[in-house]
N, C-alpha and C positions, 0 to 999 in steps of 0.2 A: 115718392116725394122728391122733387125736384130741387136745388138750391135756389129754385126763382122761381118757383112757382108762383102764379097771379101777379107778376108783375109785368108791366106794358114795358118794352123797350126800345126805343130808336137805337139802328147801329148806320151808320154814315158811310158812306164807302165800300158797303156791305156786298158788291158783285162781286167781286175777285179777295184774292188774298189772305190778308190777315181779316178785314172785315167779314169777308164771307164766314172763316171760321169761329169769328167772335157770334155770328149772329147763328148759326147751325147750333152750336153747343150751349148757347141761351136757350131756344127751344128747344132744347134737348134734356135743360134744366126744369123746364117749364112757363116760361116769358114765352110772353104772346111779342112779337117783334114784327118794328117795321124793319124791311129793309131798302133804307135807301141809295140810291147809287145812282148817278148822271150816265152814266155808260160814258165809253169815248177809248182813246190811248192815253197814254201814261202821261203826255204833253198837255194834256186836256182837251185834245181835238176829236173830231167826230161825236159818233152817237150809238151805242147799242144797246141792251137791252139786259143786262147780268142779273138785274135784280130777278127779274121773272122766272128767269131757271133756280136763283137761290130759294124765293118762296117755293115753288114747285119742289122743291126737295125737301123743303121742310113740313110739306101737306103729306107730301107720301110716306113720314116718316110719322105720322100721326099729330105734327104740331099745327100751332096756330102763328100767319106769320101773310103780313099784305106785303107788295112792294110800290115804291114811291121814288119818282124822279125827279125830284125837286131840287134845284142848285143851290146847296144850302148856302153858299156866299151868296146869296142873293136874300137883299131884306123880306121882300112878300115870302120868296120864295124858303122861306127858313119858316117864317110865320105859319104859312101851309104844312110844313113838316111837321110838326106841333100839332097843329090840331087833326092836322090825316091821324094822330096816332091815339087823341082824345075822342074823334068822332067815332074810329073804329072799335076802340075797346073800352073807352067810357075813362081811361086814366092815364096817367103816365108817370112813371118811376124811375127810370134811367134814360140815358143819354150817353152815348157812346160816339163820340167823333174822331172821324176817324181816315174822313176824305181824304186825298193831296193827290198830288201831281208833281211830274218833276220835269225840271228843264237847265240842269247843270249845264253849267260853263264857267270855265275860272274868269274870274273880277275882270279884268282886263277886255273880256270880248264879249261880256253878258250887256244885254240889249233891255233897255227901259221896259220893253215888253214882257220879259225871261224874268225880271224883279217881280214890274207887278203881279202878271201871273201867278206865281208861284205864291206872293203872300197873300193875294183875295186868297184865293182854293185855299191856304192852309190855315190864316193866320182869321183873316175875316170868315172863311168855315167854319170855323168852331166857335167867332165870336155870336156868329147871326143867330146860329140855334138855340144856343145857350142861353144869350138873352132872351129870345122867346118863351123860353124853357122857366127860366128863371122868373119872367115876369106873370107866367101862369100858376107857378108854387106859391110866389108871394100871396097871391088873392087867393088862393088854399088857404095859409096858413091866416088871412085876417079873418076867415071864416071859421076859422078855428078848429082845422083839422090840423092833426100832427100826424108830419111827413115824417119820411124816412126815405129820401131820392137820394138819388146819386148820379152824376157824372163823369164821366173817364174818358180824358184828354188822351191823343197821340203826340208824344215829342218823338225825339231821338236824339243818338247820340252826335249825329251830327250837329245839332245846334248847341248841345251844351257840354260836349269836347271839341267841337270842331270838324272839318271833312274840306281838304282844299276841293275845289271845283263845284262848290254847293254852299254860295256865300249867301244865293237867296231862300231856299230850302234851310240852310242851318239858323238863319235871322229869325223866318219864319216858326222855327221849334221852338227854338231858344226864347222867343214871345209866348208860345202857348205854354211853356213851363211857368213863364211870372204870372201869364195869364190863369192859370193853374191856382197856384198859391194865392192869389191875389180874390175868385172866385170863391174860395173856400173860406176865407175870412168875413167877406158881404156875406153870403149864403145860409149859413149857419144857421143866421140863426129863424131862419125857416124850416129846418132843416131838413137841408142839402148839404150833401156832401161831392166834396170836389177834388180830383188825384188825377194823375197823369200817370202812363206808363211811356216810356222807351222801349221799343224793342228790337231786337236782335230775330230777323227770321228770312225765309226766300220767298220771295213778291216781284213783281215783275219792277217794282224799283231799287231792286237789291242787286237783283240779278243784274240790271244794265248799268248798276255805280262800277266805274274802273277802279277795277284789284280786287271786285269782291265776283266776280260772275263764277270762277271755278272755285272758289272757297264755299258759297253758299249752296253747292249741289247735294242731292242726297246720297248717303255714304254707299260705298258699293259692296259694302257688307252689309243685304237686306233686313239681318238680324239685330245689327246695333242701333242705338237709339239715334235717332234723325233729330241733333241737335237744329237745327235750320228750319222744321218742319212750322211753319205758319200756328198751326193748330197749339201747338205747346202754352202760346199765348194767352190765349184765351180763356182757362181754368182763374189764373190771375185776376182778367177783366170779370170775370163774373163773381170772384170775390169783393171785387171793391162795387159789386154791383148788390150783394147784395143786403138785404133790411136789418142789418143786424153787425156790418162790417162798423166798427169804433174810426177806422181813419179816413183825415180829410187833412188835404193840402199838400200830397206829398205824390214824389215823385219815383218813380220803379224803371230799373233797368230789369229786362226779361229775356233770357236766351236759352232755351233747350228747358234742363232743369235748374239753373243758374235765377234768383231772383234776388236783387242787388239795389239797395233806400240813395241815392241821389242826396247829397249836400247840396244846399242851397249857395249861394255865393254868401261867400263870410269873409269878415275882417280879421287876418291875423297880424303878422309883427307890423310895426309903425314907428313912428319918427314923430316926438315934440320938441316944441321951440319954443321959448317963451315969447316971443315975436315972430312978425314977419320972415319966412324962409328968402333969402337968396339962391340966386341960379347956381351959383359957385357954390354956396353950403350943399345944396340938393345935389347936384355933381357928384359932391365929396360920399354926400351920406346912403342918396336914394340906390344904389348898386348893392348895397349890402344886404336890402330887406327883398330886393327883386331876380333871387337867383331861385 
């Protein structure tokens, strides 16, 4: 028995990297998985074919598991992703988004192009499917079946620490995390559940961020644990995947054996006046609460 067994699951980004290991170790659980993936390089250019060897590997391993190239930034094409996963297994229980693409450049030299890019694939990838996602549970749930889905965002901690030279990559996170909590509030009460992970692993967008390509290798002591290793992730993801996990709306830093809850943006010290502030008052006051 499997942690997921009979459950249908989209995983997004699913050729290479952390996707691929989120979708192998789902049918390894027992979810029948799509996997989808545009194929292409890390910029989002060209076109190959990842998903087919991921399915293929999870046929020979005894699982069940189609592949689908659908851009999920793309409205139809989000729409089709949905129902390729309805029409092959008759259901669908999770959602795992997971796409992106990177095209760093500090603020300064990033090209209107380098923006938008980067936030369709991240920001509008995980919007299109979800929606579709979402508006397929709701007509579940008026029919009066009780769900138990789930969806599981990719942030990072570039969007909501920061990372200079990834001003549109971290806008882009940093969205799918409100998008995140914001999801799980609507969703509920169809019940959907909604969490985002962060993670910490080596992917070929890890490897090419500057300062991390020699940090993220695996250790050259064969014996010790491969904190970096992609696959670590994934145990995580299919907890919040599956029928019985209690939370929603919340956000997970993941590295190695390291699993670490994400404060939302909160309000701490502040400043009243029984009037209107002055430039000068603020001067005097506002340094004291902003160190």
């Amino acid at each position: 028995m499997g942690a997921l067994d009979g459950r249908v699951a989209i995983v997004t980004g699913a050729g290479r990297g952390i996707g691929r290991e989120h979708a192998l170790f789902f049918a390894a659980e027992g979810a029948k998985v799509v996997v989808n993936d545009l194929g292409g390089a890390m910029d989002g250019s060209g076109a190959d074919a990842p998903a087919d060897e991921v399915v293929e590997e999870i046929r020979s391993s005894g699982g069940e598991a189609i592949a689908n190239g659908e851009n999920v930034a793309d409205w139809e094409g989000g729409r089709r992703l949905i129902e390729a996963a309805i029409g092959a297994y008759g259901d669908l229980h999770i959602l795992v988004n997971n796409a992106g693409i990177l095209r760093d450049r500090v603020l300064v030299n990033m090209t209107e192009d380098e923006w938008d890019s980067v936030i369709k694939v991240h920001l509008k990838g995980h919007f299109v499917p979800t929606r579709h996602a979402a508006a397929w549970w709701r007509e579940q749930a008026k029919q009066g079946r009780e769900l138990s889905a789930s969806v599981i965002n990719t942030s990072s901690t570039s969007g909501l620490l920061g990372n200079p030279g990834q001003a549109n990559y971290g806008a882009a996170k940093a969205g799918i995390a409100a998008f995140t909590v914001i999801c799980a509030q609507e969703l509920s009460r169809y019940g959907v559940r909604v969490n985002a992970i962060a993670p910490a692993a080596r992917t070929r967008m890890t490897e090419s961020t500057p300062g991390l390509s020699e940090i993220v290798g695996p250790p050259k002591d064969e014996e010790a644990f491969d904190v970096w290793d992609p696959a670590n992730v994934s145990p995580l993801v299919a907890y919040l995947a599956t029928e019985s996990c209690p939370l929603t709306g919340k956000v997970f830093f993941i590295q190695g054996g390291r699993v670490r809850l994400f404060q939302p943006w909160t309000m701490t010290d502040g400043l009243e006046s029984s009037g209107r502030w002055t430039v000068e008052d603020l001067a005097r006051e506002l340094p004291g609460i902003s160190v």
